[in-house]
C-alpha positions in Angstrom: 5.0 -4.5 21.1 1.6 -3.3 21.1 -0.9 -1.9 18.2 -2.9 0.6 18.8 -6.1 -1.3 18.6 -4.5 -3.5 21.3 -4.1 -0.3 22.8 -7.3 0.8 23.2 -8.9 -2.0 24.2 -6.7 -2.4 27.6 -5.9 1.0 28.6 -9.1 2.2 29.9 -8.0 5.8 29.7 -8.1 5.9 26.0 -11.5 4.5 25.5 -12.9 7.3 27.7 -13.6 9.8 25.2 -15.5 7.2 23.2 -18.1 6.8 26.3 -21.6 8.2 25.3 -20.4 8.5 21.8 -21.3 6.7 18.8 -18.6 4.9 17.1 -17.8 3.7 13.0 -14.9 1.6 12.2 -12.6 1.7 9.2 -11.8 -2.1 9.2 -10.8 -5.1 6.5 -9.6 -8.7 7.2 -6.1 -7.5 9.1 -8.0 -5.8 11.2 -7.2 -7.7 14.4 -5.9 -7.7 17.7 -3.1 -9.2 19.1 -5.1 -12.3 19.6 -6.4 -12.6 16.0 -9.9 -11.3 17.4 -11.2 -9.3 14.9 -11.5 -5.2 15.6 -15.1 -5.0 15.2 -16.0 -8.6 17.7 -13.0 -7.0 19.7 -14.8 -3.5 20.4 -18.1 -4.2 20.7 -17.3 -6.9 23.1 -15.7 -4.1 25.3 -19.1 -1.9 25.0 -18.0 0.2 22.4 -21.4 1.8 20.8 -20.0 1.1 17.4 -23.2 2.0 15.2 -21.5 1.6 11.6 -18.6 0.2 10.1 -17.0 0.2 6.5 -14.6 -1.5 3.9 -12.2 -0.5 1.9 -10.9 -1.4 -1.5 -11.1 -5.5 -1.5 -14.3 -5.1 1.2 -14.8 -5.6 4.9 -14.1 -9.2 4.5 -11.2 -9.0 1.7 -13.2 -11.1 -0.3 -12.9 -9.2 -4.1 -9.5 -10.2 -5.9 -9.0 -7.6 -8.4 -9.1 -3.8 -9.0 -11.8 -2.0 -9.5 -13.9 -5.2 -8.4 -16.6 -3.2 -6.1 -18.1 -4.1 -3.3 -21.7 -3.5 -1.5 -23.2 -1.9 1.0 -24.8 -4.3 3.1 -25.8 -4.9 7.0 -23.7 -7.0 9.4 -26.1 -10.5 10.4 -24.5 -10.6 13.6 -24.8 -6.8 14.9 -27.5 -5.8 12.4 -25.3 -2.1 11.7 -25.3 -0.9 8.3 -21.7 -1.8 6.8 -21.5 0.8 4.2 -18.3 0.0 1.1 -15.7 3.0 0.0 -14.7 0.9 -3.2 -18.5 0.5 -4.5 -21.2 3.4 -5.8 -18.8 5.6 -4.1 -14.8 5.9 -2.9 -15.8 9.1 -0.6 -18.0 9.0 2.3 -21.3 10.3 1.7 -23.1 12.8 3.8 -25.6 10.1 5.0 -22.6 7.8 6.2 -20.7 10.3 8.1 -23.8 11.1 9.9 -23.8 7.1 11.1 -21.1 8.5 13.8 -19.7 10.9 16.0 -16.0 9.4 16.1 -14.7 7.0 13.4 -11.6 4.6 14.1 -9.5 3.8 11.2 -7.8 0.1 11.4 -6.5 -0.8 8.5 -3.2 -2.6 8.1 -1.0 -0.2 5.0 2.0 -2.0 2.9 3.7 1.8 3.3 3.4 2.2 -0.6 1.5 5.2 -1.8 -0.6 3.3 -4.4 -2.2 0.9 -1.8 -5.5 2.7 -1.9 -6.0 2.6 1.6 -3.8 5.7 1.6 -6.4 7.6 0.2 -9.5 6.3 1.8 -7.3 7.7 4.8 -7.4 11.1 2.9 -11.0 10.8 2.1 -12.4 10.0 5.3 -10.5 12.8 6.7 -11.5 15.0 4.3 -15.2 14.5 5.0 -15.2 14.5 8.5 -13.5 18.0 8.6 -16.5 19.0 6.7 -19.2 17.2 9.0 -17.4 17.8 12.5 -16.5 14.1 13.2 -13.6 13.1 14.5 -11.1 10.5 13.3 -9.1 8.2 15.4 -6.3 6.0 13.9 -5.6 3.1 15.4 -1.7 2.8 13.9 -0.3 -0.4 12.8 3.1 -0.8 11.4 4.4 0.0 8.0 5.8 -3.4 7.2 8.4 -2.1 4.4 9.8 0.0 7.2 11.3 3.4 7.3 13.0 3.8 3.9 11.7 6.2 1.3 11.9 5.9 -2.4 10.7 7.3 -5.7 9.6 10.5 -7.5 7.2 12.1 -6.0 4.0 12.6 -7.6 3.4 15.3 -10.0 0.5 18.1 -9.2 -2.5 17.5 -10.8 -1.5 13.6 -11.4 -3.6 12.6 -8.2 -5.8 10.0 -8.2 -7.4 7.3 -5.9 -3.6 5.5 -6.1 -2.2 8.9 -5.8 -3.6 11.3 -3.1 -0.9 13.7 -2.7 2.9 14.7 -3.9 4.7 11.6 -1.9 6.8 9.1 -3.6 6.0 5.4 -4.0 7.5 4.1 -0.4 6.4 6.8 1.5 8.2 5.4 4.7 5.4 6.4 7.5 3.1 5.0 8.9 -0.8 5.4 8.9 -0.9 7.4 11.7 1.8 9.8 10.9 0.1 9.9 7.6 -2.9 11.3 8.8 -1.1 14.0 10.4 0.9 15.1 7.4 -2.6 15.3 5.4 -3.9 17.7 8.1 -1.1 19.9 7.8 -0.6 19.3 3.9 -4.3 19.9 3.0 -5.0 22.2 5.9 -7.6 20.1 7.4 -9.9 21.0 10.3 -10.6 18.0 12.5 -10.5 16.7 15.7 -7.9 13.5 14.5 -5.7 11.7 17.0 -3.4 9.4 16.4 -3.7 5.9 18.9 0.1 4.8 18.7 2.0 1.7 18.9 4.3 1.0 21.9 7.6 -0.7 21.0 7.2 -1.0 17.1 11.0 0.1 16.3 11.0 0.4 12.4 14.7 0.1 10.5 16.1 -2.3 13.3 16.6 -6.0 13.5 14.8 -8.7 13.6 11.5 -7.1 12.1 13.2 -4.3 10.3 9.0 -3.0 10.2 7.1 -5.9 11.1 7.6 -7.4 14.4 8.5 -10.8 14.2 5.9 -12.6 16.9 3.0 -10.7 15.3 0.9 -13.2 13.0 0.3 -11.7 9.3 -3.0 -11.4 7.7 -3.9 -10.4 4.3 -4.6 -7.1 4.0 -5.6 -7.5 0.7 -6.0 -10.8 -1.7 -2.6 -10.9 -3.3 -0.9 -9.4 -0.3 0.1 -13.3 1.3 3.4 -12.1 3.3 6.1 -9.5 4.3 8.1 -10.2 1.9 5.7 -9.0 -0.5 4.9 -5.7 1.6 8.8 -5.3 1.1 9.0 -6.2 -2.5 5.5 -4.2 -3.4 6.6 -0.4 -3.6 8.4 -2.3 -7.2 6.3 -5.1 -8.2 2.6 -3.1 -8.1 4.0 -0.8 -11.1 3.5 -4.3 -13.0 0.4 -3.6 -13.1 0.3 -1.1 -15.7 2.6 -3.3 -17.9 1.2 -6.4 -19.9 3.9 -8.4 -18.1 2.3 -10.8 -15.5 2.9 -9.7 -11.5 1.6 -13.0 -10.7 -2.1 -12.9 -10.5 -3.2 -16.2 -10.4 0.1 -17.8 -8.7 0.5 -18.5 -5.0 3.1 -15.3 -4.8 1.3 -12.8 -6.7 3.3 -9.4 -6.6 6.7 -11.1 -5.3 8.4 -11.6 -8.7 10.0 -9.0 -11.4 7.8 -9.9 -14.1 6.3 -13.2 -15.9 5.9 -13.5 -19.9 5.9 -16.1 -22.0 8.1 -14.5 -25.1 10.9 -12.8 -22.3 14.4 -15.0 -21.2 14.0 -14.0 -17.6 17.7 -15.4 -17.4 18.8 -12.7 -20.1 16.9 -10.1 -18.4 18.9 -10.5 -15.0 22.2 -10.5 -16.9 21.3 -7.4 -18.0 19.9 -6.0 -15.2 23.4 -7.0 -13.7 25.0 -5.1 -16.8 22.8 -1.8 -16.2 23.4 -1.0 -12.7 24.5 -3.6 -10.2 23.9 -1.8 -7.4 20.2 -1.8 -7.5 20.3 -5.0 -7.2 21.7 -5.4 -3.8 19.5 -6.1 0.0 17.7 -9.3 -1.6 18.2 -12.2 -3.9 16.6 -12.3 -7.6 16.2 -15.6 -8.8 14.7 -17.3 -12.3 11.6 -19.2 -12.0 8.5 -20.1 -13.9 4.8 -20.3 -13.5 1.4 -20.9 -15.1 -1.1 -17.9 -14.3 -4.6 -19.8 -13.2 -6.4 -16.8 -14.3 -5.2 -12.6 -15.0 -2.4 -12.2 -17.6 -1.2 -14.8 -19.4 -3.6 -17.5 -17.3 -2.7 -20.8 -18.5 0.8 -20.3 -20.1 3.6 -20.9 -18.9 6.0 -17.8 -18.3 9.6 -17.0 -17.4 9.8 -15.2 -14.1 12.6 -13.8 -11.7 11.5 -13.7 -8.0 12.5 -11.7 -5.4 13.7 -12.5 -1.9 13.4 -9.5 0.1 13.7 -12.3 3.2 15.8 -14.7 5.5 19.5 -13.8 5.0 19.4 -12.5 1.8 17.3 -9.3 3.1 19.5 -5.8 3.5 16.7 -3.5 5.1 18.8 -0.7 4.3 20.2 -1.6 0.6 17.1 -3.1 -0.6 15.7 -0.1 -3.2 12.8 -2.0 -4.9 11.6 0.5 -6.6 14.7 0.7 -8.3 14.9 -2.7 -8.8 11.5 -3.0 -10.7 12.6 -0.2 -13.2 15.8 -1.7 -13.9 13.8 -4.9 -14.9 12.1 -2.7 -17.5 14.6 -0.9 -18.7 16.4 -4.4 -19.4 13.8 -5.6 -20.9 13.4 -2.7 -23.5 17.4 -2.9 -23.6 16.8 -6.6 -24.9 13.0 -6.8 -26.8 13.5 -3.0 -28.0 9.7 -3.0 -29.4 7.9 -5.2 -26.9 4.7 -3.6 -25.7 5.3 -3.0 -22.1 2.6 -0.2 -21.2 -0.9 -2.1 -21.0 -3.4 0.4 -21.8 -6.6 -0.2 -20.0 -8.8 1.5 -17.2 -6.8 1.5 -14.2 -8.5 2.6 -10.9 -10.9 4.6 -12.2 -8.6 6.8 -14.3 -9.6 6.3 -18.0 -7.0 8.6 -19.5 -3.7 8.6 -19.0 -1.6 5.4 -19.2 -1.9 2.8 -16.5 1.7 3.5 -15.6 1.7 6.8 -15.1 -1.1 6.7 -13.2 0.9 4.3 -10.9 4.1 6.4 -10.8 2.4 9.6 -10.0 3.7 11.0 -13.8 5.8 9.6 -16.6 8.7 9.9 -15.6 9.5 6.7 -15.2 8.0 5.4 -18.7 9.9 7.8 -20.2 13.0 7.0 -18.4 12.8 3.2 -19.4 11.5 4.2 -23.1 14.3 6.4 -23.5 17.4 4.4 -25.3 19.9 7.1 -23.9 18.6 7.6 -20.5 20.6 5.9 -17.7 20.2 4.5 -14.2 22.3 7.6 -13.3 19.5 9.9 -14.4 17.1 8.4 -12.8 19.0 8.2 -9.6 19.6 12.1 -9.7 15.5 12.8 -10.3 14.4 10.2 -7.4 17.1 11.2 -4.6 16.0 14.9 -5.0 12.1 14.2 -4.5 13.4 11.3 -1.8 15.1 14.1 0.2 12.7 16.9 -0.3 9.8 14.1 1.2 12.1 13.1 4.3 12.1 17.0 5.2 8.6 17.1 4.4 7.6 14.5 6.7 10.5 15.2 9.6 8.0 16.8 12.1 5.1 14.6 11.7 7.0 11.0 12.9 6.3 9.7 16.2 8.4 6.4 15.7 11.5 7.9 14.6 
């Protein structure tokens, strides 16, 4: 099994076109080869004329925690390039950086949930070098959640920097095929090709999306393991909630929820109660922790946690999604008037709930809000948008 960074480094024939051009990467701290040598040592080594690079949401090195904690522009000490930030004065490319290159190679490792902002730097950086003439290379890596697709798919006009298009929440693809459904969606003009991965096999055993052999690195801060890519597509909506994901735990983003005024016991009874179903392809367990710092930092909270790993894992039951709203909706069952929907500045959008933002509409929230709505309706919204996206993506897979 072989990335497509791995790719190009050893098959001679790929790194052809690059020769007499100059070269920008699109890299963060997962950016490495097969051999944990980082993309940027790994290219320039080969005598690749990489002239720029730049960092996504969390930086180059992965170094800033939270959202909408920016990053600099800055030079590299060791190659003396400019390493310019798309999470800092700007989340677009400027003019002056997309005239730092000719071709730019995009590396970055994706948790295949639309939210994971990566997505649309993806978007961005296409989007720019369709109107500069550059091309864009990704290098594809694997969608650890796999193939599966869940969710509503986001309502027009409800875009954002965690929502760059109408896809639902596990969009099921990879970066690579990505890219190619924004050309067509978007009607881009660019001179994109897609490096692919040899062997990845996504929705069969033992990786079920990751390949088991391949060492993980944090893509992001709070992104510690698979079974967090797995569980995320769910446990990011937290974040619009004042119910701790976990910030400030050693499993951020892996649990239900964490409060200090919530029986996480009752919660799973009723979650049980609700739907079962949604439920099934991992274990949910009660647990506590004491945040260190984010939400409730330095109080203890009731928790459930999710195992989306080992033998309890069903790669093709496991809906977490699902699951996370059903943890809502039990929880407004049970505490009919507790204050779920944190309202704050969430990625830059200062006007319409966190949550919505999120979900790509509100949908959900009202779903969860709504003391007569039922799993059943929002099973019959989701598997229409679910089906319309798996046509809508059919001719761009490669892996399929």
């Amino acid at each position: 099994m072989r990335f497509g960074i791995d790719r190009l480094l050893t098959e001679e024939e790929l790194r052809a076109p690059l020769q007499g051009k100059r070269v920008a990467l699109v890299a963060h701290p997962a950016s490495v080869t097969a051999q944990l040598e980082h993309s940027l040592d790994a290219l320039i080594a080969r005598g690749v004329n990489v002239t720029s690079a730049f960092g996504p949401q969390h930086g180059l090195k992965g170094d800033k925690q939270d959202n909408m904690v920016e990053t600099a522009d800055e030079t590299d000490p060791k190659y003396g390039i400019p390493i310019y930030s798309l999470y800092g004065e700007v989340r677009r490319p400027s003019g002056q950086m997309m005239s730092s290159a000719d071709v730019f190679l995009f590396d970055l490792q994706d948790l295949g949930c639309r939210i994971y902002t990566f997505v649309t730097t993806l978007l961005y950086l296409m989007e720019e070098a369709a109107r500069a003439g550059k091309e864009v290379w990704v290098l594809d890596r694997p969608n650890p959640a796999g193939g599966p697709v869940e969710g509503s798919l986001l309502v027009p006009g409800q875009e954002s920097f965690v929502g760059a298009g109408p896809m639902p929440m596990r969009h099921g693809i990879t970066m690579g095929e990505m890219g190619s459904w924004f050309r067509a969606h978007f009607g881009l003009d660019l001179d994109y090709k897609v490096v692919e991965m040899v062997g990845w096999q996504p929705g069969h055993a033992p990786g079920f999306g990751w390949p088991e052999g391949r060492v993980w690195i944090n893509p992001s801060p709070n992104a510690a393991n698979v079974n967090m890519a797995r569980a995320y597509a769910g446990t990011v909506m937290l974040e619009g909630t004042t119910l701790s994901e976990g910030r400030g735990t050693t499993r951020p983003l892996e649990v239900l929820f964490g409060a200090p005024d919530i029986d996480a016991g009752a919660v799973l009874k009723e979650m049980q109660r609700l739907a079962p179903s949604w439920l099934r392809g991992c274990a949910v367990r009660e647990n506590w922790f004491e945040p260190t710092f984010h939400k409730h930092a330095g109080t203890l909270c009731s928790s459930l946690m999710i195992h989306a790993e080992g033998r309890f894992y069903d790669h093709h039951e496991f809906r977490p999604w699902r699951l996370q709203a059903l943890a809502f909706k039990a929880i407004r069952a049970l505490y009919g008037d507790y204050p779920l929907w944190r309202d704050f500045p969430y990625e830059y959008e200062f006007d319409r709930l966190a949550i919505d933002v999120i979900n790509g509409g509100p949908s959900l929230r009202e779903w969860v809000d709504d003391a007569e709505a039922e799993p059943g309706d929002l099973d019959t919204l989701a598997e229409a948008d679910e089906t319309e996206w798996r046509r809508t993506i059919k001719s761009h897979l490669i892996y399929s």
